[in-house]
PDB file of the backbone (N, CA, C, O) and the ligand in Angstrom, with CONECT records:
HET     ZN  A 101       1
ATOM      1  N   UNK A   1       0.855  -1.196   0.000  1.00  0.00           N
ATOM      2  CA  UNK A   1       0.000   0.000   0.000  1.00  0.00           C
ATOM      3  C   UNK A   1       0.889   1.244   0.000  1.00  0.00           C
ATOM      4  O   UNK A   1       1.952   1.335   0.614  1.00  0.00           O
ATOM      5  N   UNK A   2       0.448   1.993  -0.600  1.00  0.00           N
ATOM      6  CA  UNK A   2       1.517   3.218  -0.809  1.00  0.00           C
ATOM      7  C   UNK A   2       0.697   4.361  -0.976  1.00  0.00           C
ATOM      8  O   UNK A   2      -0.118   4.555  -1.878  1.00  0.00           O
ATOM      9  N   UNK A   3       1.030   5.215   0.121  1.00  0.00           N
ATOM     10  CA  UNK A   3       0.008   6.553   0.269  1.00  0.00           C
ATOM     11  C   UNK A   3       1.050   7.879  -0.326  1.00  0.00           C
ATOM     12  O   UNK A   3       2.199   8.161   0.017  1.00  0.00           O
ATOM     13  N   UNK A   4       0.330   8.405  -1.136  1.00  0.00           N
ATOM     14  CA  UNK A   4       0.968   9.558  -1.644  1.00  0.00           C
ATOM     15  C   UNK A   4       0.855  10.930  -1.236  1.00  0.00           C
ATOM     16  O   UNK A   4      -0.080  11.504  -1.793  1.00  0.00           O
ATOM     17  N   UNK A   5       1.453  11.563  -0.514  1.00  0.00           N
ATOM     18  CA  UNK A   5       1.386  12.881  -0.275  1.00  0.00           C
ATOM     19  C   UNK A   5       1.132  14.044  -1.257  1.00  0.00           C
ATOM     20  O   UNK A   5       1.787  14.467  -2.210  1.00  0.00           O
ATOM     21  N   UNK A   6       0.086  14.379  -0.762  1.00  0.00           N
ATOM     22  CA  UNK A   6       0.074  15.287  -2.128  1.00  0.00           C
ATOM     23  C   UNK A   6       0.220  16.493  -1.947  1.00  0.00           C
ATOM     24  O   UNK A   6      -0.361  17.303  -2.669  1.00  0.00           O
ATOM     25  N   UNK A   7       1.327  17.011  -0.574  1.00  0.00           N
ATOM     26  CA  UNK A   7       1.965  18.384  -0.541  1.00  0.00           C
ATOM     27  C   UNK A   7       2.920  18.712  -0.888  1.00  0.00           C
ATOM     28  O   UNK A   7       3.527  19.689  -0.450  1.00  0.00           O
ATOM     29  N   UNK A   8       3.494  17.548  -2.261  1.00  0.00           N
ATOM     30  CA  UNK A   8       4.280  18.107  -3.238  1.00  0.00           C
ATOM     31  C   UNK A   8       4.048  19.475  -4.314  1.00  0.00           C
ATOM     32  O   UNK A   8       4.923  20.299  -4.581  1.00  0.00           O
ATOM     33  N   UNK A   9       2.835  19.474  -4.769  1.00  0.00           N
ATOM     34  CA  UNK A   9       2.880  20.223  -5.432  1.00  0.00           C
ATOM     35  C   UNK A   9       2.044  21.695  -4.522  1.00  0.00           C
ATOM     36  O   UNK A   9       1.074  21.698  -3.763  1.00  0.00           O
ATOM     37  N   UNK A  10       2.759  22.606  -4.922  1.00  0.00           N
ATOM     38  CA  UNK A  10       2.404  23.856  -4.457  1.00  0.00           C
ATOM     39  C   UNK A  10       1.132  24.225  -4.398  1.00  0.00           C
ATOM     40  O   UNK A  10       0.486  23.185  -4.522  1.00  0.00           O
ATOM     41  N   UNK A  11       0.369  25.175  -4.273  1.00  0.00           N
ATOM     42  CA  UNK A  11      -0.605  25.833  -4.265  1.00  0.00           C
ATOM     43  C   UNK A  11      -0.941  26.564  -5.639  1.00  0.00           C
ATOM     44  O   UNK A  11      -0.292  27.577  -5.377  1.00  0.00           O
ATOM     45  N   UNK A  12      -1.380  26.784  -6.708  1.00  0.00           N
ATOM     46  CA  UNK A  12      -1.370  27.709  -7.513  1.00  0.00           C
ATOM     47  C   UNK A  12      -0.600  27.027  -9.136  1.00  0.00           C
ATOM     48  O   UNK A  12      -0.466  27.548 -10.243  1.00  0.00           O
ATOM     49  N   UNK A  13      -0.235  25.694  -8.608  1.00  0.00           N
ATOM     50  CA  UNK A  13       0.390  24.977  -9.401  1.00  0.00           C
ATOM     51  C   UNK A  13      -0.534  24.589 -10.976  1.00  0.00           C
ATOM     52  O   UNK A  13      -0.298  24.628 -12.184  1.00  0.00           O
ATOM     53  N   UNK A  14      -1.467  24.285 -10.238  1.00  0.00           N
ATOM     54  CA  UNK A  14      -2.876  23.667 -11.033  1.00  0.00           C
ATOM     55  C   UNK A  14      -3.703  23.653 -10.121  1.00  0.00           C
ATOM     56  O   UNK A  14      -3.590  23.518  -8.902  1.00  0.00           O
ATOM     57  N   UNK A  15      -4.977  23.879 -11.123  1.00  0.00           N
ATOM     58  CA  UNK A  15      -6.347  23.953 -10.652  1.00  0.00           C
ATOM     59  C   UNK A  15      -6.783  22.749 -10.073  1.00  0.00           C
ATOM     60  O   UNK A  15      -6.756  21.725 -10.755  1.00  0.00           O
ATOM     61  N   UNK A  16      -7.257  22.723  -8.692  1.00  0.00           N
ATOM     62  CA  UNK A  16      -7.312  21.474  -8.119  1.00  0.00           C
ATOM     63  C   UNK A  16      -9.188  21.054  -8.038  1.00  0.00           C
ATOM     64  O   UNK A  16     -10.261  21.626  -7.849  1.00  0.00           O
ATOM     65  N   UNK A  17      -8.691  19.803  -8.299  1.00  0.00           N
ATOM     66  CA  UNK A  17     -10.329  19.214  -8.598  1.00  0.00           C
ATOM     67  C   UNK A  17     -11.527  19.551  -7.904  1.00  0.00           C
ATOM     68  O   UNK A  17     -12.619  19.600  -8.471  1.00  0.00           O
ATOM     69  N   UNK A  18     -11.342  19.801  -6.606  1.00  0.00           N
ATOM     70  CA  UNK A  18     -12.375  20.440  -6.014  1.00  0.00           C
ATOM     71  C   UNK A  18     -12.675  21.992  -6.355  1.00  0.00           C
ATOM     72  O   UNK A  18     -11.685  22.552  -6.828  1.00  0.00           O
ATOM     73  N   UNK A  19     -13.554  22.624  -6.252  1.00  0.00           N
ATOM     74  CA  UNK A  19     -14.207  23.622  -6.410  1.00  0.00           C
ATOM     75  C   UNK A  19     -14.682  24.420  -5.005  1.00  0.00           C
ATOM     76  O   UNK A  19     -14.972  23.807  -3.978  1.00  0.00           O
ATOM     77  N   UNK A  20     -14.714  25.793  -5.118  1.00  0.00           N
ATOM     78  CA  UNK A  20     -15.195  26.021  -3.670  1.00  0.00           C
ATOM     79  C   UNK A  20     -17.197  25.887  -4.325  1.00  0.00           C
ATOM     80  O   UNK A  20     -17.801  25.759  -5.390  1.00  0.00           O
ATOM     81  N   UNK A  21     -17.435  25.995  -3.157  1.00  0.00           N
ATOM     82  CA  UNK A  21     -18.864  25.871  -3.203  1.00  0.00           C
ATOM     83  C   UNK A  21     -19.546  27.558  -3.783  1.00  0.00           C
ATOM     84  O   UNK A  21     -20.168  27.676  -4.838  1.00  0.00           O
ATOM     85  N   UNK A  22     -19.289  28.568  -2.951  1.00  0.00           N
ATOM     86  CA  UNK A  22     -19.371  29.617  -3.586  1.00  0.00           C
ATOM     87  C   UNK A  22     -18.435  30.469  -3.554  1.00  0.00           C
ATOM     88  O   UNK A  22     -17.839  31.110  -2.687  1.00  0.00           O
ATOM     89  N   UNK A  23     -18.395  30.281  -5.467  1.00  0.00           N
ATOM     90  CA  UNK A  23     -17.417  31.310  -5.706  1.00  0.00           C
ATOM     91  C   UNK A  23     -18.060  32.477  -5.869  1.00  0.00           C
ATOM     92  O   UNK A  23     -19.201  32.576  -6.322  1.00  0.00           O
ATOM     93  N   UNK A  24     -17.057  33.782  -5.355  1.00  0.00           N
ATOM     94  CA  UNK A  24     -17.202  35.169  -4.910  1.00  0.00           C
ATOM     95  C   UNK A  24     -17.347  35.705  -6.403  1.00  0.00           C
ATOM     96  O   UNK A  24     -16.438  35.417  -7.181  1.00  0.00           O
ATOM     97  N   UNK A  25     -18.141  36.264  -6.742  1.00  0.00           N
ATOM     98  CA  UNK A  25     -18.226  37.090  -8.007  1.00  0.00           C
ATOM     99  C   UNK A  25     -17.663  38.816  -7.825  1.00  0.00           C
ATOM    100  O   UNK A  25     -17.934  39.808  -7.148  1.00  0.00           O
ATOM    101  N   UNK A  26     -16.396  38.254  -9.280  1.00  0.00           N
ATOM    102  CA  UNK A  26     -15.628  39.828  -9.007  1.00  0.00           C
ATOM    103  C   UNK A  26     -16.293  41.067  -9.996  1.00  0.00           C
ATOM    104  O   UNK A  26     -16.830  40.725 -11.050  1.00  0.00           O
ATOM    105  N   UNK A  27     -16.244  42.313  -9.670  1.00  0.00           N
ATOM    106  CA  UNK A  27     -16.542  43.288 -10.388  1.00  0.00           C
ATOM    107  C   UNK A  27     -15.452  44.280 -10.680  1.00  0.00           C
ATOM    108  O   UNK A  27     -14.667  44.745  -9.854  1.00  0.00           O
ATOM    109  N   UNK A  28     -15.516  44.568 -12.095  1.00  0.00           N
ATOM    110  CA  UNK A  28     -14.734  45.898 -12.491  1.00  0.00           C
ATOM    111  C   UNK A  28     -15.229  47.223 -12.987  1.00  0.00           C
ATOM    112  O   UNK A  28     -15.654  47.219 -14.143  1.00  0.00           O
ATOM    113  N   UNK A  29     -15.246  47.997 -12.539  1.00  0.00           N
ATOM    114  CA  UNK A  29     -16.224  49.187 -13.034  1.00  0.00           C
ATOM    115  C   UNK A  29     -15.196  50.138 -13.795  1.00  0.00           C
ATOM    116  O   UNK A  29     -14.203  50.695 -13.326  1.00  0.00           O
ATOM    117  N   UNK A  30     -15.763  50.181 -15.265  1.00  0.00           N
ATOM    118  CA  UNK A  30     -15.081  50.800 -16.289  1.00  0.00           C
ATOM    119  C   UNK A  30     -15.569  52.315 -15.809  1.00  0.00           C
ATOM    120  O   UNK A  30     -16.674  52.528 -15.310  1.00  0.00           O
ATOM    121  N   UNK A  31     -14.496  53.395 -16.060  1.00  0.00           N
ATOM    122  CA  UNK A  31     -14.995  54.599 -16.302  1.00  0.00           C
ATOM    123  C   UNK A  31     -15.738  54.898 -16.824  1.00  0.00           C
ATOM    124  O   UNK A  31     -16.373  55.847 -16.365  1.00  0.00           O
ATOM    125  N   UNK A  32     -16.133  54.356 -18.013  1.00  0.00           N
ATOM    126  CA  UNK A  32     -17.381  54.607 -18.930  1.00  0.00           C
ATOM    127  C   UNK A  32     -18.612  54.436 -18.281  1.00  0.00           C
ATOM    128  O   UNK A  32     -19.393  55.360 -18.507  1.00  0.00           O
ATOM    129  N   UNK A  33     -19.137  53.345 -17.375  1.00  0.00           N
ATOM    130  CA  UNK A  33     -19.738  53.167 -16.612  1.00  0.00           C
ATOM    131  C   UNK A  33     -20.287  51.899 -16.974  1.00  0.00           C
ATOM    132  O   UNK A  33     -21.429  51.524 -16.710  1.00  0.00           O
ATOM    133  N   UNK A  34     -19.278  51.162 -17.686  1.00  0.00           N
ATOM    134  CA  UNK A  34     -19.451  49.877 -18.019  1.00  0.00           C
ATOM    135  C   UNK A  34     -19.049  48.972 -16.846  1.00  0.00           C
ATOM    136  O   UNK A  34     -17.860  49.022 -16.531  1.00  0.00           O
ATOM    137  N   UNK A  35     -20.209  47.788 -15.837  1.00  0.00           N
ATOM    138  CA  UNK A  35     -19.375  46.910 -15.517  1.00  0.00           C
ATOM    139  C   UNK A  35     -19.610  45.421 -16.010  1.00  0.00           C
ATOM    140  O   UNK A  35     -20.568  44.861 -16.544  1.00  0.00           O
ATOM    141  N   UNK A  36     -18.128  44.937 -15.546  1.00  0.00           N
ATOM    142  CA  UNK A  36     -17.897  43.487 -15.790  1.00  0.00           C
ATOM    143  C   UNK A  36     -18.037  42.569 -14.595  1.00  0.00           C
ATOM    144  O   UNK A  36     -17.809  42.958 -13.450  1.00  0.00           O
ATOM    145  N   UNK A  37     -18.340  41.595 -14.833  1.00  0.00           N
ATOM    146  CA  UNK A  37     -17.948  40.416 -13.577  1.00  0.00           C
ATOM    147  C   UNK A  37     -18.057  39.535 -13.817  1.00  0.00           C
ATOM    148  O   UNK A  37     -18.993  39.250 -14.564  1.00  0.00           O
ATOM    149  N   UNK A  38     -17.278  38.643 -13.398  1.00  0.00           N
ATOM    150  CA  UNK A  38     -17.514  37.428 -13.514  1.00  0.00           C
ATOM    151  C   UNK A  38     -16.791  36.409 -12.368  1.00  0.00           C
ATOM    152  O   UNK A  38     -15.746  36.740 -11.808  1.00  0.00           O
ATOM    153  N   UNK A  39     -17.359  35.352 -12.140  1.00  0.00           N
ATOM    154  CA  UNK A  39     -16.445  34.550 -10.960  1.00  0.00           C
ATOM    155  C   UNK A  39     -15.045  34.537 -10.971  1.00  0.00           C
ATOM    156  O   UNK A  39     -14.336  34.930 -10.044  1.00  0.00           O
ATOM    157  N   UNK A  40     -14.540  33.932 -12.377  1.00  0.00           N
ATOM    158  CA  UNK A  40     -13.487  33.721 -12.646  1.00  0.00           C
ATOM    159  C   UNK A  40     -12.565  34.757 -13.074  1.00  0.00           C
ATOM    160  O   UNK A  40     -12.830  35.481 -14.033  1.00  0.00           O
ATOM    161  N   UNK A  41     -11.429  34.863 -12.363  1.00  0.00           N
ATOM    162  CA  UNK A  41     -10.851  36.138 -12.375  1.00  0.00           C
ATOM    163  C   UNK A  41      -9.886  36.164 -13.635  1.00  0.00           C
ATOM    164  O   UNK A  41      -9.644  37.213 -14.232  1.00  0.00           O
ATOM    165  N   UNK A  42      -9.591  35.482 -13.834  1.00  0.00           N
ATOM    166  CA  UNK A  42      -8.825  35.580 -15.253  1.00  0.00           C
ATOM    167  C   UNK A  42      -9.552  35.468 -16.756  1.00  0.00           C
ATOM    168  O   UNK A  42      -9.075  35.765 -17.851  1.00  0.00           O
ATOM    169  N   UNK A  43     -11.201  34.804 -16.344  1.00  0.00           N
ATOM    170  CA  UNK A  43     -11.922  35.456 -17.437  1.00  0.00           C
ATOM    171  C   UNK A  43     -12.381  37.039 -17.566  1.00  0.00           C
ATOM    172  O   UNK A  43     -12.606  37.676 -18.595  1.00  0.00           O
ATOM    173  N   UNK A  44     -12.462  37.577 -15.825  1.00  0.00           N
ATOM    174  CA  UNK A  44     -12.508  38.847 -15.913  1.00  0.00           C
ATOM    175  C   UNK A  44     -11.836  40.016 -16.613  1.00  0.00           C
ATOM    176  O   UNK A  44     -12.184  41.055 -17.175  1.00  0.00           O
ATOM    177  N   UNK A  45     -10.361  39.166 -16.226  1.00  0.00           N
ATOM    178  CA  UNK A  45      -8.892  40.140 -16.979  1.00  0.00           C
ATOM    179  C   UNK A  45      -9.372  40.052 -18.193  1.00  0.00           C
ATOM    180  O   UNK A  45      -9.960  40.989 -18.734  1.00  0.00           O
ATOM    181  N   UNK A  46      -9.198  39.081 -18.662  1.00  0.00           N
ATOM    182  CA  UNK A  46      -9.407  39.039 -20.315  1.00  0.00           C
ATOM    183  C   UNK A  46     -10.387  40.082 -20.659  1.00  0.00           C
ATOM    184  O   UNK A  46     -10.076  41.031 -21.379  1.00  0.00           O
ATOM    185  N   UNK A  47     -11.754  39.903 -20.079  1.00  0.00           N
ATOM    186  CA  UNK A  47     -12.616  40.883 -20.881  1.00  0.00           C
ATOM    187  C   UNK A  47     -12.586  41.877 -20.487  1.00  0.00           C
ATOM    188  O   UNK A  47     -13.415  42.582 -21.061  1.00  0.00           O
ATOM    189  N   UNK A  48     -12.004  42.418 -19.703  1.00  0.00           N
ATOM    190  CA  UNK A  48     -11.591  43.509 -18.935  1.00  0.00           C
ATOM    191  C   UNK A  48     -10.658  44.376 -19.969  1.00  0.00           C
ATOM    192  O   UNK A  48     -10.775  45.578 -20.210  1.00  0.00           O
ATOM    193  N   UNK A  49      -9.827  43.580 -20.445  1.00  0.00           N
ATOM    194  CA  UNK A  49      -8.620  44.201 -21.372  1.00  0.00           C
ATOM    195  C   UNK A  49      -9.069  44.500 -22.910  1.00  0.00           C
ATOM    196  O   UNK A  49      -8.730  45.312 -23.771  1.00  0.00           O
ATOM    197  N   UNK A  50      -9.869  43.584 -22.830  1.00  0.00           N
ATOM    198  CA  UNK A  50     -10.642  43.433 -24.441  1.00  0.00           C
ATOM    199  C   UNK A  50     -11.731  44.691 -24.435  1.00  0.00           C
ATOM    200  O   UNK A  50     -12.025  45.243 -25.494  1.00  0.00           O
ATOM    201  N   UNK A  51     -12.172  45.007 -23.462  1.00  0.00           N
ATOM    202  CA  UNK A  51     -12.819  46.093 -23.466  1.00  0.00           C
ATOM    203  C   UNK A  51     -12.400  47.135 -23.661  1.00  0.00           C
ATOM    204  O   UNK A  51     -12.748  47.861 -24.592  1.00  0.00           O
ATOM    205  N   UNK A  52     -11.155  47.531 -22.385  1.00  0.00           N
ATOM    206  CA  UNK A  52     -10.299  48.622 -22.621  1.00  0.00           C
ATOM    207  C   UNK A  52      -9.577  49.013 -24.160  1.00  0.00           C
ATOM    208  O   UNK A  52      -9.160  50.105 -24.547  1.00  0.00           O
ATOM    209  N   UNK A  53      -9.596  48.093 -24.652  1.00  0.00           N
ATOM    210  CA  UNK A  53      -8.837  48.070 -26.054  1.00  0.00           C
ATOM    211  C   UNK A  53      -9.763  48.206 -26.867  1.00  0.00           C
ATOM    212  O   UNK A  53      -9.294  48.611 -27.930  1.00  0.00           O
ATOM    213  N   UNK A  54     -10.613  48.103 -26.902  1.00  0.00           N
ATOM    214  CA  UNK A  54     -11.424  48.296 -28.205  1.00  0.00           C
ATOM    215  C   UNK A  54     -12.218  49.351 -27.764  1.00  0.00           C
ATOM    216  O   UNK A  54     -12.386  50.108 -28.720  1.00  0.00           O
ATOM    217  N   UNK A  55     -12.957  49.882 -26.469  1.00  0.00           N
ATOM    218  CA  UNK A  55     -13.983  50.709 -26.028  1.00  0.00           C
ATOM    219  C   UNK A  55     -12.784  52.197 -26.090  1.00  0.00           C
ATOM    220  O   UNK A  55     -13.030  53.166 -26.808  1.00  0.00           O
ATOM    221  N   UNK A  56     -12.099  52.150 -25.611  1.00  0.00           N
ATOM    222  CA  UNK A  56     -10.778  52.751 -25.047  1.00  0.00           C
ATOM    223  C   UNK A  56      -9.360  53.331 -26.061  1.00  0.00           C
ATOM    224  O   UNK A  56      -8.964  54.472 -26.298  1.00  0.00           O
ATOM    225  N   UNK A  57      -8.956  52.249 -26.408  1.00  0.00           N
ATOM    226  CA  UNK A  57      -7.925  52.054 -27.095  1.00  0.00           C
ATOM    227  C   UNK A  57      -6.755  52.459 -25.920  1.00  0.00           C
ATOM    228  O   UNK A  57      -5.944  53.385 -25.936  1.00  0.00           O
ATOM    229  N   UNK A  58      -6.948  51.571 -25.061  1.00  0.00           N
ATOM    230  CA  UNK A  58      -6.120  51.216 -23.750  1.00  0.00           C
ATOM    231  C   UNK A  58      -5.346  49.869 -23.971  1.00  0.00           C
ATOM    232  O   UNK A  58      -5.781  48.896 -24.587  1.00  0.00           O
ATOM    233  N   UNK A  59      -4.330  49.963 -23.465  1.00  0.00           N
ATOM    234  CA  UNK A  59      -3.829  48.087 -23.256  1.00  0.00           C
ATOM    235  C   UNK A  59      -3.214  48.156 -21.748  1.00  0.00           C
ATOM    236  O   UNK A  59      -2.093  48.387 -21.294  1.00  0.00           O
ATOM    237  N   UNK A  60      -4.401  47.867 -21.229  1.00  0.00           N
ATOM    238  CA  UNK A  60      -3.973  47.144 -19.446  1.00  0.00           C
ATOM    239  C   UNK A  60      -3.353  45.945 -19.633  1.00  0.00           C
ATOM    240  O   UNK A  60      -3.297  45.124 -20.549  1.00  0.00           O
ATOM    241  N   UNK A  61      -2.808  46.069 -18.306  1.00  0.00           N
ATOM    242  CA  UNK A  61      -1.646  44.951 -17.559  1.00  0.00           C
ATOM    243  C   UNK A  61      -2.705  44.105 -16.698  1.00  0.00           C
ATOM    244  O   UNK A  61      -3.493  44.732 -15.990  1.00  0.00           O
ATOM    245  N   UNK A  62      -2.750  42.721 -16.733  1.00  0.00           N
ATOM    246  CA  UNK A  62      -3.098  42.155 -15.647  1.00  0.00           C
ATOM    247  C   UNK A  62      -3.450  43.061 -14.224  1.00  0.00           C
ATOM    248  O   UNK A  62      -4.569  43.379 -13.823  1.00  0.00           O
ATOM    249  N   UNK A  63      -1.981  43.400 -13.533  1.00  0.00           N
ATOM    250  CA  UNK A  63      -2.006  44.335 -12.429  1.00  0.00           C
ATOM    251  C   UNK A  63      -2.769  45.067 -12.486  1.00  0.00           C
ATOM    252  O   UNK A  63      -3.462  45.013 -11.470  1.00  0.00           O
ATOM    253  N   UNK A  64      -3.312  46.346 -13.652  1.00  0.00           N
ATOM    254  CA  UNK A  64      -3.825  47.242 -13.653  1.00  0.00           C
ATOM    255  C   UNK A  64      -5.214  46.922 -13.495  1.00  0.00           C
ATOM    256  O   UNK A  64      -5.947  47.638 -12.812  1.00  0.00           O
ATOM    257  N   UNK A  65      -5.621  45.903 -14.077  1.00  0.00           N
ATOM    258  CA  UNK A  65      -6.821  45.454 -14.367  1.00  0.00           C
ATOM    259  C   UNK A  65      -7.333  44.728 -12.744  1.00  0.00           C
ATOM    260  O   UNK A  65      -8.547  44.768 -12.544  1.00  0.00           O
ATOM    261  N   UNK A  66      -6.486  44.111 -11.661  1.00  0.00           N
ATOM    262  CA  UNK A  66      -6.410  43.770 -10.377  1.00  0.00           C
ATOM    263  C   UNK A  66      -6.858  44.844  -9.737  1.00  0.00           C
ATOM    264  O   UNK A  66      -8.002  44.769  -9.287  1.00  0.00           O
ATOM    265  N   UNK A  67      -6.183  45.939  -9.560  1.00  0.00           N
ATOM    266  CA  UNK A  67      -6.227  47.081  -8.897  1.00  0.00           C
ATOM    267  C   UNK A  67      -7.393  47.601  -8.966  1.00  0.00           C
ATOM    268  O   UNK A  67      -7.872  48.234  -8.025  1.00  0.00           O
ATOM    269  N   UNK A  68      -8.071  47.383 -10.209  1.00  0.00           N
ATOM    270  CA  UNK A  68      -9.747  48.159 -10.525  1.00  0.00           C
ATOM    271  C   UNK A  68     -10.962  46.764  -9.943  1.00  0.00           C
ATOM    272  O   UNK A  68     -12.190  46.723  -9.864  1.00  0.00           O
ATOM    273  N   UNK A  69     -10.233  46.106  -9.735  1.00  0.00           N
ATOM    274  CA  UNK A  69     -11.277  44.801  -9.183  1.00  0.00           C
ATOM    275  C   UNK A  69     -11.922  44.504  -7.627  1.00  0.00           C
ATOM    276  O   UNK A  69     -11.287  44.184  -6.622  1.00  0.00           O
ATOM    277  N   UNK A  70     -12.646  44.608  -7.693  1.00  0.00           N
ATOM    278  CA  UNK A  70     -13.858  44.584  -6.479  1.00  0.00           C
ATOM    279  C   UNK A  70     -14.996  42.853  -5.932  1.00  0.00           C
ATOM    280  O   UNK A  70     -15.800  42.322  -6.697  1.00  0.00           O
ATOM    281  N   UNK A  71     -14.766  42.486  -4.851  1.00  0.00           N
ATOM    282  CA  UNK A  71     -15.508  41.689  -4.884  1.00  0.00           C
ATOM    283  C   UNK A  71     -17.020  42.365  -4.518  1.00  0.00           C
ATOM    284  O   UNK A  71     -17.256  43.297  -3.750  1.00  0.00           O
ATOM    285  N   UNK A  72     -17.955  41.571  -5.335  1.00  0.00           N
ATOM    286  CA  UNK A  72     -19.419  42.036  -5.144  1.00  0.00           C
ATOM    287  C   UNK A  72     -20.097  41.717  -4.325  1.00  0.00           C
ATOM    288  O   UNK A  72     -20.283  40.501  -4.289  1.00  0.00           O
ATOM    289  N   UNK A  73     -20.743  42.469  -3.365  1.00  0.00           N
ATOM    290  CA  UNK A  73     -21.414  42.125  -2.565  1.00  0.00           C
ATOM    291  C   UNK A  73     -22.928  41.747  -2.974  1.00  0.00           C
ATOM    292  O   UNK A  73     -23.475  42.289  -3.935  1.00  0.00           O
ATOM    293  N   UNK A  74     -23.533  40.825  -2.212  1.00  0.00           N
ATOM    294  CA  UNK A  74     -25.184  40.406  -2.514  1.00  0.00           C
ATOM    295  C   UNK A  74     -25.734  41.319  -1.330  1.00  0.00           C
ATOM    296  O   UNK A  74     -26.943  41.377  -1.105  1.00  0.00           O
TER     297      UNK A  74
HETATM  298 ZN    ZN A 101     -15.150  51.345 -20.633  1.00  0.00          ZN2+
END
């Protein structure tokens, strides 16, 4: 029998099979008075940037796009 530890791999390494139960929905509020949200924060960036760039003709940084991010309250 051979038990495997599985605090080899780091935190952040990969997406781990479990899920939280509720995920926090993030918000970004464009100057324009456009907002975005979505659970997933790196689908947020994306459309976050895709916005800025085409609404805008901005090209945010990840970071920049962090900094404008808000979790939403119910
Ligand atoms: Zn905008």
């Amino acid at each position: 029998m051979i038990l495997r530890s599985r605090g080899r791999d780091g935190p952040g390494a990969a997406a781990p099979a479990q899920e939280q139960e509720a995920p926090m929905t993030k918000v970004v509020r464009c100057a324009c008075g456009l907002h975005l949200r979505d659970t997933d924060e790196t689908q947020l960036i994306a459309r976050v940037q895709q916005h800025a760039r085409e609404a805008h003709d901005l090209d945010l940084n990840a970071e920049q796009v962090r900094a404008m991010m808000e979790i939403e309250q119910e």
